[in-house]
C-alpha positions in Angstrom: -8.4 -19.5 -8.5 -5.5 -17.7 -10.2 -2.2 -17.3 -8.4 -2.9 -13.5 -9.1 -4.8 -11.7 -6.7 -5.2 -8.3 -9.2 -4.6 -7.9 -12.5 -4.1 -5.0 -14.5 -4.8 -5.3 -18.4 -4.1 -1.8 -20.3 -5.0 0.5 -18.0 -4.6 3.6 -19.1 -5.2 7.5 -17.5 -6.0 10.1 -20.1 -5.9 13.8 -18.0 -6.9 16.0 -21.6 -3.8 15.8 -23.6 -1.5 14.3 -20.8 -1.4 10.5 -20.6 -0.5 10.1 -16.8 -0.3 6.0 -17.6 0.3 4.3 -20.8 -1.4 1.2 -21.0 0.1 -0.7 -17.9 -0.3 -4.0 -17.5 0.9 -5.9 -14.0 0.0 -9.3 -12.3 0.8 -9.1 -8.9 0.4 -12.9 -7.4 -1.2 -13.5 -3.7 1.0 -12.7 -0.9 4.2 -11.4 -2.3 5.3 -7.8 -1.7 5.0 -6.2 -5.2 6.7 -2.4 -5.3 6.3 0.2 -7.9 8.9 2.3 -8.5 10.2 5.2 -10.4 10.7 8.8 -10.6 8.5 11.9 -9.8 5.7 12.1 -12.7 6.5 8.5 -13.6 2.8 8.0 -12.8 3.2 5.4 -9.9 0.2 7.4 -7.7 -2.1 7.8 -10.8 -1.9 3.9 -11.0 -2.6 3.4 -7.4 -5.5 5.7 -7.7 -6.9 3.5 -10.7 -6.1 0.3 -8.5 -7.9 1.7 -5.6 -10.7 3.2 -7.5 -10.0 6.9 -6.5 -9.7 7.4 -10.4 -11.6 5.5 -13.4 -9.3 5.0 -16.2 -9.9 6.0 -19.6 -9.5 2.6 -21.0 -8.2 -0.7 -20.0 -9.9 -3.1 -17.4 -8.7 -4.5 -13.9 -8.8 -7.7 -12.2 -9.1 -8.6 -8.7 -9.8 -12.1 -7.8 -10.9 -13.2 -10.6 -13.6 -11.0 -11.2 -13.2 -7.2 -13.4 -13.2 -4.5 -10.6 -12.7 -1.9 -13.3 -16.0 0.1 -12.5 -15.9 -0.4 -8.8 -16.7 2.4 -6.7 -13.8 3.3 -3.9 -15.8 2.4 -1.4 -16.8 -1.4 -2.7 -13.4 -2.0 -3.5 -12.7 -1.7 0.5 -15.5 -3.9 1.4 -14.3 -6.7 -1.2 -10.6 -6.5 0.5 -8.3 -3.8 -0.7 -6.9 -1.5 1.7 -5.3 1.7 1.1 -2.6 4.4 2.6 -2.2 7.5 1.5 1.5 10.1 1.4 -0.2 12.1 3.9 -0.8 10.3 7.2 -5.1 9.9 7.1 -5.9 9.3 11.4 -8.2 11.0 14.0 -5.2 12.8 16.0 -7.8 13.8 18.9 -8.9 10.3 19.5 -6.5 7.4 20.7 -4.4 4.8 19.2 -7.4 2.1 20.3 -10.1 4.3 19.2 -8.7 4.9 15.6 -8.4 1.4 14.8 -11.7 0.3 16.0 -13.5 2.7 14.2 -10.9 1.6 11.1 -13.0 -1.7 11.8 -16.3 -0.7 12.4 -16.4 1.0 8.7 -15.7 -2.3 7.2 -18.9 -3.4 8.6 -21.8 -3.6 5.9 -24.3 -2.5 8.6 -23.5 1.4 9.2 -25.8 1.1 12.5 -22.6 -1.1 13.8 -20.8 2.4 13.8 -23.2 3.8 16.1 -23.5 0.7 18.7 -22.9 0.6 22.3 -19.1 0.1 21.9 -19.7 -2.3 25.3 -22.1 -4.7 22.7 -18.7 -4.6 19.7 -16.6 -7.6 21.5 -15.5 -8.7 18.0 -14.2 -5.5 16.5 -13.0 -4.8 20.0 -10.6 -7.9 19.6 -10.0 -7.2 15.8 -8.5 -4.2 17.0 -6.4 -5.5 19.4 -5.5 -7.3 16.9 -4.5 -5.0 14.5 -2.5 -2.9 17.2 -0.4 -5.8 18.0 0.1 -6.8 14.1 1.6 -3.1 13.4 3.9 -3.3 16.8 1.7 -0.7 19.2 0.8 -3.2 21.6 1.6 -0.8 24.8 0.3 2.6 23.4 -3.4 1.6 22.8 -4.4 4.7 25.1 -2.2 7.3 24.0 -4.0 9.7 21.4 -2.7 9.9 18.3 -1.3 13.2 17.9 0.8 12.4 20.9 2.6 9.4 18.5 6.1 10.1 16.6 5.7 10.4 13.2 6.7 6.8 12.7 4.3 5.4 15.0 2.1 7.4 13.2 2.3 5.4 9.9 2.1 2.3 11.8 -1.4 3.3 13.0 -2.4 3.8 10.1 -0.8 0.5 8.6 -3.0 -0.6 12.1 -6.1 0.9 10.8 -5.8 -0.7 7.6 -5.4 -3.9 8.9 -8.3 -4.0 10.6 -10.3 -3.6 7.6 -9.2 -7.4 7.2 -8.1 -6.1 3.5 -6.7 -9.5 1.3 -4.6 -6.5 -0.9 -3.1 -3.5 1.2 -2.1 -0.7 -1.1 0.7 1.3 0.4 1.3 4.6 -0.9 4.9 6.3 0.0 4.5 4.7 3.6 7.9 6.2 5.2 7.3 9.8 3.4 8.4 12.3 5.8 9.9 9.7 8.4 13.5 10.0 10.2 16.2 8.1 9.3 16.1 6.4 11.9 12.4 5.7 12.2 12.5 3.8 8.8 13.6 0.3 10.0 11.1 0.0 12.3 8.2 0.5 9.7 9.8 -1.4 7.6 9.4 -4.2 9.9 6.4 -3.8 10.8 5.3 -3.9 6.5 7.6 -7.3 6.5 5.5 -8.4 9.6 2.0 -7.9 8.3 2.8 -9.7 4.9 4.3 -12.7 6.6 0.9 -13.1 8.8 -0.1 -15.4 5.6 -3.1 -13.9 4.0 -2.1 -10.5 2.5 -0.6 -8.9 -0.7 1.0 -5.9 -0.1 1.9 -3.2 -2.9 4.3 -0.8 -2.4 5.3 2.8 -3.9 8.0 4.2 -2.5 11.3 6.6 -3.0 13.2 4.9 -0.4 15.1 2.2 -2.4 16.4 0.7 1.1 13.3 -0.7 1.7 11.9 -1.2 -1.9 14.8 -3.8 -2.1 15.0 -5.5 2.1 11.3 -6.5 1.6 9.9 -6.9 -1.8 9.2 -10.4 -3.7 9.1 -7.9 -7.0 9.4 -4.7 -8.6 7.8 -3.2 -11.5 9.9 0.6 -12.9 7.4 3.1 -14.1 8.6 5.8 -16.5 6.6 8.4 -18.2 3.7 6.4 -17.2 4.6 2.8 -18.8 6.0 -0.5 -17.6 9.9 -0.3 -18.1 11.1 -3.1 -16.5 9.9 -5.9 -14.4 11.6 -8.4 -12.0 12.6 -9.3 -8.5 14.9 -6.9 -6.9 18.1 -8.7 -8.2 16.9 -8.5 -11.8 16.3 -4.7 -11.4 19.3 -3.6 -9.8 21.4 -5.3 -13.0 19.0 -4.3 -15.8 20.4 -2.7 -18.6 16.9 -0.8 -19.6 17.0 0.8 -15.9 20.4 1.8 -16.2 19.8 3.5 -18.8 16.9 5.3 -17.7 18.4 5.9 -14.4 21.9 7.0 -14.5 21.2 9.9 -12.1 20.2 9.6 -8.3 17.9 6.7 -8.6 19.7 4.7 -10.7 22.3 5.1 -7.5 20.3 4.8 -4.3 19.0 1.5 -6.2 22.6 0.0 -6.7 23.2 1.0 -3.4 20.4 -0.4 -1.6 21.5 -3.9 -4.2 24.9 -3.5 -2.3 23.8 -3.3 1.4 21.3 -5.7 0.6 
């Protein structure tokens, strides 16, 4: 099998006369941390939405393990393995921390019956979800309900959620969008965390260049919806074609983020 656990080959997203990606191409190997970054309208979401399957794309054909995904409904994509977030925080805030991620794991389950079960009779999921609580760092507030989380915790429910789905390709999209400063490290870690358990690729668009650069194995640079650059998070920070494309603020939260790093 390929070290490349998806592979995009032209894709390309036609919206009438607005071409929201330009024939990307992007290998993303199995179980590094693979970022996408670039400015507003770049058309890093329109991509994930094509890797995810929320959008067909006009032309150009996608690869996941090997075999061409490009016609894949949404919802086979997430039984085969690839998990996704969203900028907007997507829980059940009335029911509990425990409760959300079970039922994140009974929907994985090919026998929709499974969702309707005697929870007493779902041992298995039961302990997947335990599971998944303890992977995203909410081991401790499995009874509180979710609307009682901080924002932060939040996101790592739904990171939670999405782990137990058992996804081989987690596709995180703006994961620390409307998070305090200070809440940032901690789901940061917890991203850092869940790719070291072994088995996962995660791939990450986000505005925050502090984490884009502590925990990715490589970043691609989107601009007006094509490939500029690709590299690992050293070869970015000093490449000419993004300095030139960047001299404003990202260009500088980036060589900043180089800096700390």
């Amino acid at each position: 099998m390929s070290d490349y656990i998806l592979q995009a080959k032209n894709l390309r997203k036609e919206f009438g006369s607005l071409i929201a990606v330009r024939d990307v191409s992007i290998n993303v190997e199995r179980g590094h941390l693979h970022s996408i970054i670039g400015p507003n309208g770049a058309g890093k979401t329109t991509l994930f939405n094509l890797l995810s399957g929320n959008l067909r794309p006009t032309s150009g054909e996608l690869w996941y393990n090997g075999k061409n995904i490009t016609r894949l409904p949404l919802h086979r994509r997430a039984h085969i393995g690839i998990g996704r977030s969203f900028q907007i925080t997507n829980i059940f805030p009335t029911r509990t921390v425990f409760e959300n991620v079970r039922l994140a794991a009974q929907a994985r389950n090919r026998d929709l019956k499974a969702v309707f079960t005697v929870w007493g009779r779902m041992t298995s999921l039961e302990l997947r979800a335990f599971e998944a609580i303890d992977i995203a760092q909410l081991t401790g507030k499995e009874r509180m309900l979710a609307s009682a989380l901080a924002h932060g915790d939040q996101r790592k429910l739904e990171l939670a959620m999405i782990v137990a789905a058992n996804p081989e390709l987690m596709l995180l999209d703006e994961p620390t969008a409307g998070m305090a400063t200070e809440q940032v490290p901690e789901v940061i870690q917890t991203i850092d965390h869940i790719r070291q358990q072994g088995h996962r690729t995660v791939m990450l668009v986000e505005h925050n260049m502090s984490v884009v650069m502590s925990v990715s194995d490589r970043i691609t640079v989107m601009h007006h919806g094509s490939v500029l650059a690709e590299g690992t998070p050293k070869e970015i920070s000093e490449s000419h074609e993004v300095q030139q494309a960047y001299l404003g603020e990202l260009y500088s939260d980036l060589m900043e983020s180089a800096r700390d790093g």
